[in-house]
Every structure is written in structure tokens, then in C-alpha cells.
FITORDREN-283494 format. One line per 8 residues: for each residue x, y, z of N, C-alpha, C. Coordinates in Angstrom, 2 decimals. Layout:
! residues N
X:Y:Z:X:Y:Z:X:Y:Z | ...
This chain:
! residues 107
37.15:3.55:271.35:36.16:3.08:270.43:36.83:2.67:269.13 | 36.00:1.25:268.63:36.88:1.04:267.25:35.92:1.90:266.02 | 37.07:2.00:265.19:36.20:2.63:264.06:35.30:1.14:263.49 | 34.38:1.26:262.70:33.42:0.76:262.06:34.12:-0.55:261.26 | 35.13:0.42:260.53:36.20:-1.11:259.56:36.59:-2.01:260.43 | 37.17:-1.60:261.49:37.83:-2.58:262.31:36.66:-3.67:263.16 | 36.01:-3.12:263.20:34.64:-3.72:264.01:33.94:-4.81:262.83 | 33.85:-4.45:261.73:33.44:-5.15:260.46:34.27:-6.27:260.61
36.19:-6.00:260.65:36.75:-7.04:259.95:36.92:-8.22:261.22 | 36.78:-7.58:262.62:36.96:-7.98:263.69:35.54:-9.54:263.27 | 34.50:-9.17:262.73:33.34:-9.58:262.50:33.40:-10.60:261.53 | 33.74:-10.31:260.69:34.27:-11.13:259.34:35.14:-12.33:259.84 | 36.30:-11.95:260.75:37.09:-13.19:261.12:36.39:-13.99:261.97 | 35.38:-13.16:262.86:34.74:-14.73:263.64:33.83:-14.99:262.58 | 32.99:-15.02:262.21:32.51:-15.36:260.80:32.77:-16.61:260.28 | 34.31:-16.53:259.63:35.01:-17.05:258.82:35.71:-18.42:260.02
36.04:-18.10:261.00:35.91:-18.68:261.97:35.11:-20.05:262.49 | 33.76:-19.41:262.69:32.77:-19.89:262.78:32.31:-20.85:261.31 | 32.39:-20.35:260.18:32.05:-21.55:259.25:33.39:-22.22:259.19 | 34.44:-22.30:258.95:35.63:-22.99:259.21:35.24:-24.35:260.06 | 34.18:-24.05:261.30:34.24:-24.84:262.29:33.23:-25.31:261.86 | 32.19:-24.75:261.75:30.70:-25.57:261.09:31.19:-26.39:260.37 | 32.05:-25.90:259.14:32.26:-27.31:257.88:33.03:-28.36:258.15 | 33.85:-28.39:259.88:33.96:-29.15:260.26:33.56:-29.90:260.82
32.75:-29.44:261.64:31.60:-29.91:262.18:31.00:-30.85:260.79 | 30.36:-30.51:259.90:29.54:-31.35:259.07:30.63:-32.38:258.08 | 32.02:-31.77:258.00:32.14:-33.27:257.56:32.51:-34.52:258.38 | 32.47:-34.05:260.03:32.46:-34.89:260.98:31.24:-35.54:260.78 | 30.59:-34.87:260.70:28.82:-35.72:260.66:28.63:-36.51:259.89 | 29.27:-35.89:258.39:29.15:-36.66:257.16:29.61:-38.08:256.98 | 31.21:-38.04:257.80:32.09:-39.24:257.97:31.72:-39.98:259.19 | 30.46:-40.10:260.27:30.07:-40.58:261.51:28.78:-41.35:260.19
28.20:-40.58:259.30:26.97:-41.21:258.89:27.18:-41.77:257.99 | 28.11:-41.83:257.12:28.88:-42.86:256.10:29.32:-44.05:256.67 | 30.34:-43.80:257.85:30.30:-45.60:258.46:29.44:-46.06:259.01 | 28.45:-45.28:259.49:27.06:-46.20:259.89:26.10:-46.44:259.24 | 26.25:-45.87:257.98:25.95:-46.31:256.65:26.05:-47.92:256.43 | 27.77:-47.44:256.07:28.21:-49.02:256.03:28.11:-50.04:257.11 | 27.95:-49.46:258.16:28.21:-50.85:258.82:26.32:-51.08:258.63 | 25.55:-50.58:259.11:24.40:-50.80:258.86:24.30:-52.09:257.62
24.77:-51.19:256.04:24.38:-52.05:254.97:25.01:-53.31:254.98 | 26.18:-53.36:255.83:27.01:-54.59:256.25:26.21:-56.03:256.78 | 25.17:-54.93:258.11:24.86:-56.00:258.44:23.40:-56.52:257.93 | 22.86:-55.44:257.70:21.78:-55.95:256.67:22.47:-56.93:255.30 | 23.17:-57.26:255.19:23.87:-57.71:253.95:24.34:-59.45:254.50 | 24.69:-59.32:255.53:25.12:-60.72:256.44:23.39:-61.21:256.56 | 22.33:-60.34:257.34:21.05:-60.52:257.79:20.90:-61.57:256.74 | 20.62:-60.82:255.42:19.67:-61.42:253.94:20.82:-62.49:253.56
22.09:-62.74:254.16:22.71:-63.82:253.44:22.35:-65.25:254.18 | 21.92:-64.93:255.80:21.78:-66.07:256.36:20.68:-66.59:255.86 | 19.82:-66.29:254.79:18.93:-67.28:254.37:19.47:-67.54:252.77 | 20.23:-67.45:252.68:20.96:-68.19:251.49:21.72:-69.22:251.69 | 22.09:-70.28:250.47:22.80:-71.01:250.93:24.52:-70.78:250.73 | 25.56:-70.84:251.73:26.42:-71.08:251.72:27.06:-71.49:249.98 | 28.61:-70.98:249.89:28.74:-71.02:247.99:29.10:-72.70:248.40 | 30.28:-73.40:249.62:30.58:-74.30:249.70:29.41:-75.91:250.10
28.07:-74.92:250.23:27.01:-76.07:250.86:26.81:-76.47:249.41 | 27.06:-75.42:248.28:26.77:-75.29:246.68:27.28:-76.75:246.22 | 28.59:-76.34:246.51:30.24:-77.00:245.79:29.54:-78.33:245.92 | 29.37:-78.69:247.44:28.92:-79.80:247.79:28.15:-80.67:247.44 | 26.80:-79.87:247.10:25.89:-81.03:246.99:25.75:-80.95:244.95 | 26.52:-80.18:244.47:26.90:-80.62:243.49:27.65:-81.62:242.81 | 28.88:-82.05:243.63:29.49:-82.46:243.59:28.88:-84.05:244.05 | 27.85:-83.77:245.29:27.35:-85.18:245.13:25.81:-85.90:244.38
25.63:-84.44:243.54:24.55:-84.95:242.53:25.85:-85.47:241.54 | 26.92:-85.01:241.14:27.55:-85.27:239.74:28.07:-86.95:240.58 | 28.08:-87.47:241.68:28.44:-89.31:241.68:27.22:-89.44:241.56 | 25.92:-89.04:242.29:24.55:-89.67:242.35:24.39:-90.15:240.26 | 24.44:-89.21:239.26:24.46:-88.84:238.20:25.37:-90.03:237.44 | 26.42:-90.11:237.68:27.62:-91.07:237.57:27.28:-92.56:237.78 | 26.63:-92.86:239.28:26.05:-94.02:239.79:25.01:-94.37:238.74 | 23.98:-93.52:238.72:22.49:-93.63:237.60:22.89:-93.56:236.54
23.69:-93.77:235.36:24.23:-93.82:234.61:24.81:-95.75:234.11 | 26.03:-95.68:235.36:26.59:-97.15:235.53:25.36:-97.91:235.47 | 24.43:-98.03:236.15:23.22:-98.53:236.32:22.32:-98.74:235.38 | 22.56:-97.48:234.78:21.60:-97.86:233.62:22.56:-98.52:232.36 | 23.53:-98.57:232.41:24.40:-99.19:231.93:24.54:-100.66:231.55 | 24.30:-101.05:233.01:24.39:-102.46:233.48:22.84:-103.16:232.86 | 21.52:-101.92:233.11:20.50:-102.54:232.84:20.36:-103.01:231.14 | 20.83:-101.66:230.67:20.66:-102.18:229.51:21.85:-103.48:228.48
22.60:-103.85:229.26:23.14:-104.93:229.00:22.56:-106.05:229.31 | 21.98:-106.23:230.61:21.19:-107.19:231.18:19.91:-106.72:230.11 | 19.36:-106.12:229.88:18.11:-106.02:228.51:18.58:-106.68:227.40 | 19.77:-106.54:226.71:20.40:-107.54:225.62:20.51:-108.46:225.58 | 21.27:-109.20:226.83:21.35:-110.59:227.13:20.07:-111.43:226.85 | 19.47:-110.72:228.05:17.92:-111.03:228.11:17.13:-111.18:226.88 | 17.25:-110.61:225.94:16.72:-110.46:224.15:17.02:-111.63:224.09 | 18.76:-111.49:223.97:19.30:-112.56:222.88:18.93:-113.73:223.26
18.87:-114.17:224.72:18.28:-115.57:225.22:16.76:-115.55:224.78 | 15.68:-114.62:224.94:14.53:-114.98:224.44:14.25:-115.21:222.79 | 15.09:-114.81:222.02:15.44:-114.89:221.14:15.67:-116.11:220.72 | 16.75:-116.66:221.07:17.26:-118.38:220.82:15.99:-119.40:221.34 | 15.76:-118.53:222.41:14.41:-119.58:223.21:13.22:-119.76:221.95 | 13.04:-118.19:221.82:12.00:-118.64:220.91:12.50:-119.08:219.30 | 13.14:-118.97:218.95:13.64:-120.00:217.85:14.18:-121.55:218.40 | 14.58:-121.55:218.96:14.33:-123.11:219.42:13.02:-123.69:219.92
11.90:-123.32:220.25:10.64:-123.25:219.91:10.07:-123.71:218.81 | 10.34:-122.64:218.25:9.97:-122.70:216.63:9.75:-123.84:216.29 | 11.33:-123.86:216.37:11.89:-124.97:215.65:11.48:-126.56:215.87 | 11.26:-127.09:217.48:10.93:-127.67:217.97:9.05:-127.97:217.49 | 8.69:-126.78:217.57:6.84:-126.94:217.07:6.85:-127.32:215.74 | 7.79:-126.79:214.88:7.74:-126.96:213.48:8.39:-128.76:213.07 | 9.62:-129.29:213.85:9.73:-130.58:214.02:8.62:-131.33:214.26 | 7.90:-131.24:215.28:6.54:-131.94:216.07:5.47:-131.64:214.62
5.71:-130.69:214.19:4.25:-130.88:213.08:4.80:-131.83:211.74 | 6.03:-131.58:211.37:6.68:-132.36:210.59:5.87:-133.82:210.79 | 6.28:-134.45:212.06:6.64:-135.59:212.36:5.12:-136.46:212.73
């Protein structure tokens, strides 16, 4: 028969034993539910991106508003030169007019 101490400490080491293994046990669990954590938030994260747009679909159609922008610009460029021209000839027109009505009343 063991005495009582020995039976205690016999007790104590599976014990000690036993949580040793539990807290392995749980940080196995801990580190199984952390990457499925992540991969989870991973793919929820890809999920909510496929309705976004792409950064390069971005680049892109920026890049072809800044010629669209460039083009409408030249254009209006051109118009308002063709608006000057256009003046300055109605301009002469109507002073040669004038001038012409004001001869005819002269005369």
C-alpha cells in the first residue's frame, strides 16, 4: 500500500500531465481556428472584391477619359477659331454693307 503522499503526488503528476496536454490540445484548436479564420476572411475578401472594379480596369479608362478630354479640348479649340474667323468675315461683310447702303443713299 502507498502511503497517502505518494498517492497525492502520484496524482498531481497526472494532473499536471493531463493539463500539459489539454493546453495543447487548445492551442492546437486555437491555431486550426485562426487559419480558418483567415482563410475564411480571405475568401470573403476576394467574394466582395469581385464586384469591384479591377485597380488596372481604373488605370484604363482613365487614361482614356484623359485623350477623350485632350480630343474635346483640340475641338473646342478649332471651334473657337472657326468662331473668330467667322466674326471677322461677318464683320467686314457687314461694314462693307454699310458702306455700300451709305454710298447708294449718297448717290
Amino acid at each position: 500500500m502507498l502511503p497517502p503522499l505518494s498517492t497525492f503526488e502520484a496524482k498531481m503528476e497526472d494532473m499536471s500531465s493531463s493539463y500539459e496536454q489539454s493546453m495543447e490540445m487548445i492551442r492546437r484548436y486555437d491555431e486550426v481556428m485562426s487559419e480558418k479564420a483567415s482563410k475564411t476572411a480571405i475568401k470573403e475578401i476576394y467574394e466582395v472584391m469581385r464586384h469591384f472594379v479591377k485597380h488596372d480596369k481604373i488605370k484604363e479608362i482613365q487614361t482614356h477619359t484623359a485623350k477623350e478630354f485632350e480630343h474635346v479640348q483640340e475641338q473646342l479649340a478649332k471651334l473657337d477659331e472657326t468662331l473668330n474667323v467667322v466674326s471677322e468675315n461677318i464683320g467686314k461683310e457687314i461694314h462693307s454693307a454699310v458702306r455700300k447702303a451709305t454710298a447708294a443713299l449718297k448717290a
